[in-house]
Residue frames as qw, qx, qy, qz and C-alpha x, y, z in Angstrom:
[[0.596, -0.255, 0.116, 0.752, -14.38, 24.79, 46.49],
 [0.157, 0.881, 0.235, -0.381, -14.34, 28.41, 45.71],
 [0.751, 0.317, 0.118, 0.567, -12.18, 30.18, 42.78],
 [0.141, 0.267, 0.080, 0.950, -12.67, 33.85, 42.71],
 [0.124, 0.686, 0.546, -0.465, -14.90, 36.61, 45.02],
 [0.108, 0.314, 0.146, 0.932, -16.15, 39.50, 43.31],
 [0.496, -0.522, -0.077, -0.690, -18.33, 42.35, 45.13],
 [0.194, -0.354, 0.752, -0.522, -16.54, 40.87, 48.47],
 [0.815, -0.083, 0.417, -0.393, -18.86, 37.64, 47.93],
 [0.044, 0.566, -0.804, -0.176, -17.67, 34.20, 47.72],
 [0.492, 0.034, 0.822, -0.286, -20.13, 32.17, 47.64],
 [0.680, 0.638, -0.003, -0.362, -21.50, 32.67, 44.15],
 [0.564, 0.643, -0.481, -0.193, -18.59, 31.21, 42.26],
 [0.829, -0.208, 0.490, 0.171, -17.69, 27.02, 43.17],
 [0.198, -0.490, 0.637, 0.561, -14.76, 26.55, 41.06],
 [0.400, 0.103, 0.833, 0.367, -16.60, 23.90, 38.99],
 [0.494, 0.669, 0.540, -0.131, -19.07, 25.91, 37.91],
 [0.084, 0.816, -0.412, -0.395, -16.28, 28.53, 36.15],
 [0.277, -0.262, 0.865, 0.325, -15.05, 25.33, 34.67],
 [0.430, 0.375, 0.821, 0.025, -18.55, 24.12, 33.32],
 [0.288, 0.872, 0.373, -0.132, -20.12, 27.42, 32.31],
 [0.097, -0.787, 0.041, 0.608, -17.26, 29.45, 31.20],
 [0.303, 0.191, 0.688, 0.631, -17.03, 28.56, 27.51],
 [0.305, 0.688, 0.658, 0.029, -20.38, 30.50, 27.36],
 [0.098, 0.985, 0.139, 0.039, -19.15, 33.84, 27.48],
 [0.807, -0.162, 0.038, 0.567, -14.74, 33.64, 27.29],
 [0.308, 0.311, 0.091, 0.894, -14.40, 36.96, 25.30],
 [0.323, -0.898, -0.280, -0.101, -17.35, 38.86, 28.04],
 [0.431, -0.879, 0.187, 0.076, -14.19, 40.13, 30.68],
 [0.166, 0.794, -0.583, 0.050, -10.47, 39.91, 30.51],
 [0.418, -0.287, 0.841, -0.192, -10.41, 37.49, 33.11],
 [0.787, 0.248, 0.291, -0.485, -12.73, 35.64, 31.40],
 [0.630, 0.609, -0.479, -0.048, -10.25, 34.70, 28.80],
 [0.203, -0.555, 0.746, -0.307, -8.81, 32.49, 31.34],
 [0.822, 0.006, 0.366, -0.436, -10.99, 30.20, 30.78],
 [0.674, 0.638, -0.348, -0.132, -9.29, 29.14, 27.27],
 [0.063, 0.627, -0.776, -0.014, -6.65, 27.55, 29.69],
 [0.773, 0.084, 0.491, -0.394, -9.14, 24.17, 30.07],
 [0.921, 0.270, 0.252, 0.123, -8.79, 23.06, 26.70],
 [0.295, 0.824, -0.483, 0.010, -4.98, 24.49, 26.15],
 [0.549, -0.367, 0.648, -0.378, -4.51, 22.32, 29.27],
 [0.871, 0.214, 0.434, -0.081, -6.15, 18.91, 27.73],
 [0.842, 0.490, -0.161, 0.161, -4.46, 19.20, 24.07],
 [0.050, 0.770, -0.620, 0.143, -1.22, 19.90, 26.05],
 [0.549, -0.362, 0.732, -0.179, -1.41, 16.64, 27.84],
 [0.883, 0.308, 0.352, -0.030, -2.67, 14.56, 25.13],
 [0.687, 0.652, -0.307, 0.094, 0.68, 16.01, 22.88],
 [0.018, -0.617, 0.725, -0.306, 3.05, 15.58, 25.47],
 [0.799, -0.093, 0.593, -0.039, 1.41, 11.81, 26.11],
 [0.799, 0.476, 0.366, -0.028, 1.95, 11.28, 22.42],
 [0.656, -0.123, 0.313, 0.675, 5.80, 12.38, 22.12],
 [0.124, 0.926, 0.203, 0.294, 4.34, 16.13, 20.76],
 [0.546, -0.374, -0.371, 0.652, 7.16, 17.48, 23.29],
 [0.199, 0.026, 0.191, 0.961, 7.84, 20.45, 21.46],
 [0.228, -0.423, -0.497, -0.722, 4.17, 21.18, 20.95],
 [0.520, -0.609, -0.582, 0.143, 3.18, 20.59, 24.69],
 [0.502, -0.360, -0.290, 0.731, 5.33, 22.81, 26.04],
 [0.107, -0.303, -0.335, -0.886, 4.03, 25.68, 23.57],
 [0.486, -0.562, -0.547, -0.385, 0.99, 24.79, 24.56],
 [0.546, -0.558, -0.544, 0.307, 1.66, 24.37, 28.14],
 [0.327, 0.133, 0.139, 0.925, 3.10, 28.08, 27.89],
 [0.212, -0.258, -0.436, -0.836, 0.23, 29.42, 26.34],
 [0.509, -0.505, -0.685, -0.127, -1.89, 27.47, 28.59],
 [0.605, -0.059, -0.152, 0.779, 0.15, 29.14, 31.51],
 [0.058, 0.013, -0.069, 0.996, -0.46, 32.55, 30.43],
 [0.239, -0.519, -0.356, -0.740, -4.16, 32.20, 30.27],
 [0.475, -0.589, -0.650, 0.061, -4.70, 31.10, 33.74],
 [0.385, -0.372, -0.259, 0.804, -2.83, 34.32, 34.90],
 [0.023, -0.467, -0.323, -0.823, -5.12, 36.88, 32.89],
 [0.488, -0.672, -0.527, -0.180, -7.49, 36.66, 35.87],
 [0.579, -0.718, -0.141, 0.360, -4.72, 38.16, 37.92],
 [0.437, -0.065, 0.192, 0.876, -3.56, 40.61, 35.35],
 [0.217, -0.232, -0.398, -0.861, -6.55, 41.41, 34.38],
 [0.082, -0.179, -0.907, 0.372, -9.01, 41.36, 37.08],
 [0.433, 0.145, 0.002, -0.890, -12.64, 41.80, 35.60],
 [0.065, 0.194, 0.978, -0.042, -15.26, 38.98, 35.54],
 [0.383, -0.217, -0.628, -0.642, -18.34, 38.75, 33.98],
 [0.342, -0.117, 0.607, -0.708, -20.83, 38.69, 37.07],
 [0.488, 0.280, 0.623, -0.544, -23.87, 37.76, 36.00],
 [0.421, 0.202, 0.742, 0.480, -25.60, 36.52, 32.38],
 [0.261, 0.873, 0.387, -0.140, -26.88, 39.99, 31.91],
 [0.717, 0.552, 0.077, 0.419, -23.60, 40.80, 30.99],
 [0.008, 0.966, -0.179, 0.187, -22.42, 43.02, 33.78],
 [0.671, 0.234, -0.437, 0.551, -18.56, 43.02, 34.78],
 [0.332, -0.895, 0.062, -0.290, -16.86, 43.30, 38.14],
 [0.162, 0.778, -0.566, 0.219, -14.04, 43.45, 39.82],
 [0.862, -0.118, -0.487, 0.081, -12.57, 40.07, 41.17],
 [0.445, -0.784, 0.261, -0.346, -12.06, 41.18, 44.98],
 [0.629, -0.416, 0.619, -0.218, -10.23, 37.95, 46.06],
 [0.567, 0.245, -0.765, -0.182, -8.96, 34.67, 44.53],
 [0.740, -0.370, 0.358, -0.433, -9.70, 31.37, 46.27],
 [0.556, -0.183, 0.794, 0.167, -8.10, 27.26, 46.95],
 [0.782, 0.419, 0.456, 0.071, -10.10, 26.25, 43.50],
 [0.577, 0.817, 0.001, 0.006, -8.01, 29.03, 41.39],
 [0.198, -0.614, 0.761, 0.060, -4.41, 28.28, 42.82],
 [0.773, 0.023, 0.607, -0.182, -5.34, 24.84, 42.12],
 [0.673, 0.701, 0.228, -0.061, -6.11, 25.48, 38.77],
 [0.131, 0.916, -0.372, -0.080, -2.74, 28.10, 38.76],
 [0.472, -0.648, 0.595, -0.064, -0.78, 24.71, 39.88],
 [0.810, 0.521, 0.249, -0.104, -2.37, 22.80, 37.30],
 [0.750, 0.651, 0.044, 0.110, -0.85, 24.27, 35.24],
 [0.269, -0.709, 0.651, -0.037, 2.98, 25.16, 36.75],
 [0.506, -0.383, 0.773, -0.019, 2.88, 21.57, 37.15],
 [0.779, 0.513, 0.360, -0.030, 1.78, 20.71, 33.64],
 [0.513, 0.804, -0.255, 0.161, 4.42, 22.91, 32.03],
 [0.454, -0.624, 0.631, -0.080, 7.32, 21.29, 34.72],
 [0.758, -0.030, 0.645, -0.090, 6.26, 18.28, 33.60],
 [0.734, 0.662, 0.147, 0.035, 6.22, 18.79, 29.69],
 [0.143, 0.891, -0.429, -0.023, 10.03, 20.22, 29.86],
 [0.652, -0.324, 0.685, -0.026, 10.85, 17.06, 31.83],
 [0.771, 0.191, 0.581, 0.174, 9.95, 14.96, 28.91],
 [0.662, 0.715, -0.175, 0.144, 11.29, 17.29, 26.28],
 [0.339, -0.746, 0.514, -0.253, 14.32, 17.03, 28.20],
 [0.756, -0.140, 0.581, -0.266, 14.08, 13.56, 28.10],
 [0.842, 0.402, 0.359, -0.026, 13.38, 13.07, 24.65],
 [0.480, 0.812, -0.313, 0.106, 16.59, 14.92, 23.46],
 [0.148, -0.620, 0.764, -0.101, 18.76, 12.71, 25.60],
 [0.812, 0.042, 0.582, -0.029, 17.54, 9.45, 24.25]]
């Protein structure tokens, strides 16, 4: 599954490998900061399993805004020599990801929501 083209080629980036490798280099490109939404993502679910409500939803926010930096900011680290380019195209693995999280921060209101009417 693909996430993102850049330099009109899609075949260089499988979603998982943005998921595995991008911690190495998060502050290289703008987009790159997107990556940060991976573990906003995890502590959001683990406070909002653990009655955090108020803190998930921050989180899920926050989480939220990083996955859109890649489409506010469209520049991507290319290669590990450090050059940047322009992200020509988005693909199924980064909506995914974008739904991820939509449907992580739906889901954390639900249960604050919840927890102030019990």
């Amino acid at each position: 599954m693909q996430a993102i083209c850049t330099g009109y080629n899609c075949s260089g980036w499988p979603a998982y490998s943005l998921l595995l490798f991008g911690w190495m280099a998060p502050f290289a490109a703008s987009a790159n900061m997107g990556w940060w939404a991976n573990p906003t993502l995890m502590v959001s679910w683990v406070m909002g399993w653990n009655g955090r409500n108020s803190s998930a939803v921050a989180l899920a926010v926050i989480a939220l805004g990083f996955c859109l930096l890649p489409w506010l900011f469209p520049v991507v680290m290319v290669n590990e020599g450090g050059i940047t380019g322009d992200i020509d195209g988005y693909r199924s693995g980064y909506f995914l990801w974008l739904v991820s999280a939509i449907v992580n921060l739906c889901t954390q209101f639900a249960l604050l929501h919840l927890a102030r009417t019990e």
